[in-house]
MIDOSE-1310 file (N, C-alpha, C; in nm, 2 decimals, decimal comma, always signed):
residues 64
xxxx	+9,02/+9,46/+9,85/+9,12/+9,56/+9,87/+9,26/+9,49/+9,91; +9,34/+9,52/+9,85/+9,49/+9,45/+9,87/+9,50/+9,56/+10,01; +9,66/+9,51/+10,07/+9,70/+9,58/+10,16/+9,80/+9,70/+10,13; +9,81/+9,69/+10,01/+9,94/+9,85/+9,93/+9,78/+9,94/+9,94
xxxx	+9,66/+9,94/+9,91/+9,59/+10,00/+9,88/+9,53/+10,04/+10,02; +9,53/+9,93/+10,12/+9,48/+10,02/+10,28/+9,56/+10,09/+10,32; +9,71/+10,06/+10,30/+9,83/+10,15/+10,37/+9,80/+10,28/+10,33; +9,77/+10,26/+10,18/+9,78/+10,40/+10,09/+9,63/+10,52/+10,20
xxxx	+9,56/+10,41/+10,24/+9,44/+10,46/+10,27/+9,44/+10,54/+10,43; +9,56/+10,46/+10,48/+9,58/+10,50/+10,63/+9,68/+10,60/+10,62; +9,78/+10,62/+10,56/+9,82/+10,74/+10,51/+9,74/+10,87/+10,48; +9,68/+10,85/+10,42/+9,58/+10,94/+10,35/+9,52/+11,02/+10,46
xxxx	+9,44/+10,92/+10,55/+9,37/+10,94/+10,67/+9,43/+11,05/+10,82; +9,55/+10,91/+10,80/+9,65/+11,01/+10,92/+9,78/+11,09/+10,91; +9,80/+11,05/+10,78/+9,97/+11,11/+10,75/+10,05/+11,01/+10,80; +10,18/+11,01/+10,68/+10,25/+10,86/+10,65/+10,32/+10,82/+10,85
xxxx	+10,35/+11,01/+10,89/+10,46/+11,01/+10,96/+10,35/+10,91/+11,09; +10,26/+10,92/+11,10/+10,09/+10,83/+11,25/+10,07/+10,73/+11,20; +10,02/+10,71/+11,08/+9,96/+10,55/+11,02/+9,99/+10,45/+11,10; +10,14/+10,42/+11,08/+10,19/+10,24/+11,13/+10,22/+10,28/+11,28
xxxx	+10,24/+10,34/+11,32/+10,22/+10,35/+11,50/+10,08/+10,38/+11,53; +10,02/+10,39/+11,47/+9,90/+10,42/+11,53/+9,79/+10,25/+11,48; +9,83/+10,25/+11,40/+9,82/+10,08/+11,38/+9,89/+10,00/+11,40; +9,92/+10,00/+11,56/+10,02/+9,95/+11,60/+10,00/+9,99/+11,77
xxxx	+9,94/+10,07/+11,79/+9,90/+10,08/+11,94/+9,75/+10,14/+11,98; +9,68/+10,15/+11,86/+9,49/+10,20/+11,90/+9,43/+10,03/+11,90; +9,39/+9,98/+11,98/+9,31/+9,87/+11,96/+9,16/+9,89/+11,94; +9,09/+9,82/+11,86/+8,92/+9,84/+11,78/+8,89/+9,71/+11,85
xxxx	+8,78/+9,74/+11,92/+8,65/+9,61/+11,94/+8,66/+9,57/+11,86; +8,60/+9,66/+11,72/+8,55/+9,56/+11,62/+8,61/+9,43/+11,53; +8,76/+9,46/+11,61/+8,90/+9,41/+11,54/+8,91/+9,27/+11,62; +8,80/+9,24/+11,72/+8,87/+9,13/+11,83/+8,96/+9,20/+11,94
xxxx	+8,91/+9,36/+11,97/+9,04/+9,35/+12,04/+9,14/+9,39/+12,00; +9,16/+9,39/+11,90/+9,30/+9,35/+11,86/+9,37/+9,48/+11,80; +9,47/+9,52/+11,74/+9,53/+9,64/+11,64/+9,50/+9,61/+11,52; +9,52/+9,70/+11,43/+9,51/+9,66/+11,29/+9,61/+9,60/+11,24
xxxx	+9,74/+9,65/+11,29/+9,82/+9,56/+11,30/+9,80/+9,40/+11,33; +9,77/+9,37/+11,41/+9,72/+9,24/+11,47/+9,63/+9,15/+11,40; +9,52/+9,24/+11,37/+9,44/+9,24/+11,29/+9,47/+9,12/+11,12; +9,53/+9,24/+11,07/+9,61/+9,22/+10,92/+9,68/+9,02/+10,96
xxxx	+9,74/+9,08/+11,06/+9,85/+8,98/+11,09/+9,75/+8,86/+11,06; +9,68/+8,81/+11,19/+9,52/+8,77/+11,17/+9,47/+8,68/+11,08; +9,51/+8,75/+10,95/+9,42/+8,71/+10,87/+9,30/+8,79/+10,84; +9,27/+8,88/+10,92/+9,14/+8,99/+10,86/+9,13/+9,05/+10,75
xxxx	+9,06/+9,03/+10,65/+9,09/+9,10/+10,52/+9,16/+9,27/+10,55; +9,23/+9,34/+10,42/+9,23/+9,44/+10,46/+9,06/+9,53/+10,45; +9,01/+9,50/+10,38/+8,87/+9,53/+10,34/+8,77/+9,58/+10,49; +8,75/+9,48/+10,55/+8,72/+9,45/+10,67/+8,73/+9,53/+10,77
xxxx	+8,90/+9,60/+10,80/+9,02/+9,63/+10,86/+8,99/+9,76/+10,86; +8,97/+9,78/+10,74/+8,97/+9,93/+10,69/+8,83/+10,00/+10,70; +8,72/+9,93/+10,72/+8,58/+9,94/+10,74/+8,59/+9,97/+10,88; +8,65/+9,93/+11,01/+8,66/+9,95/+11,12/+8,71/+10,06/+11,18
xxxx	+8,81/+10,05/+11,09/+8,93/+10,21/+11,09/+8,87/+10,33/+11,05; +8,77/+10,31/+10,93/+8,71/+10,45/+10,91/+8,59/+10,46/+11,03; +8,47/+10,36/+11,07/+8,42/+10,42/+11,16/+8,46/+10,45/+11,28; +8,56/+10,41/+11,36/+8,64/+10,49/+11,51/+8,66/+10,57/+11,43
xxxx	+8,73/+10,62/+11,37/+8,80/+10,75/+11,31/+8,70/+10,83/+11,29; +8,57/+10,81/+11,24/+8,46/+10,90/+11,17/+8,52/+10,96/+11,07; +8,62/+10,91/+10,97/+8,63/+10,91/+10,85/+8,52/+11,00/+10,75; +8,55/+11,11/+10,69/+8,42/+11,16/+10,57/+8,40/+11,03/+10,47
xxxx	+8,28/+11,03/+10,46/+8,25/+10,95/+10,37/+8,34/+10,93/+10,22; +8,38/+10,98/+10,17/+8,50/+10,98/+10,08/+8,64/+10,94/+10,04; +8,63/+10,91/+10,23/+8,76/+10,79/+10,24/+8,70/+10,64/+10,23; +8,58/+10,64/+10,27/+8,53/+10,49/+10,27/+8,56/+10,40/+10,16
């Protein structure tokens, strides 16, 4: 998964106007701790990133 394709995905999820603040101030355990922001920064794939994002979220299966 590139990162044009998780943004697209975090939009999708939260709407464009929540996405990057909200990845940008929810921190995930599964992230280290860390934001997804942080995260990305990191080095964490977006793949990875986005696997963590949909389960806190509880995402429908269809965003996965």
């Amino acid at each position: 998964m590139r990162h044009t394709e998780f943004w697209a995905r975090m939009d999708e999820a939260l709407g464009e106007a929540s996405s990057r603040s909200w990845a940008e101030l929810f921190v995930i355990g599964e992230l280290g701790s860390r934001t997804v922001t942080e995260a990305l920064a990191a080095g964490v794939p977006p793949k990875q990133v986005w696997a963590a994002v949909w389960q806190v979220l509880e995402l429908p299966d269809r965003l996965r």
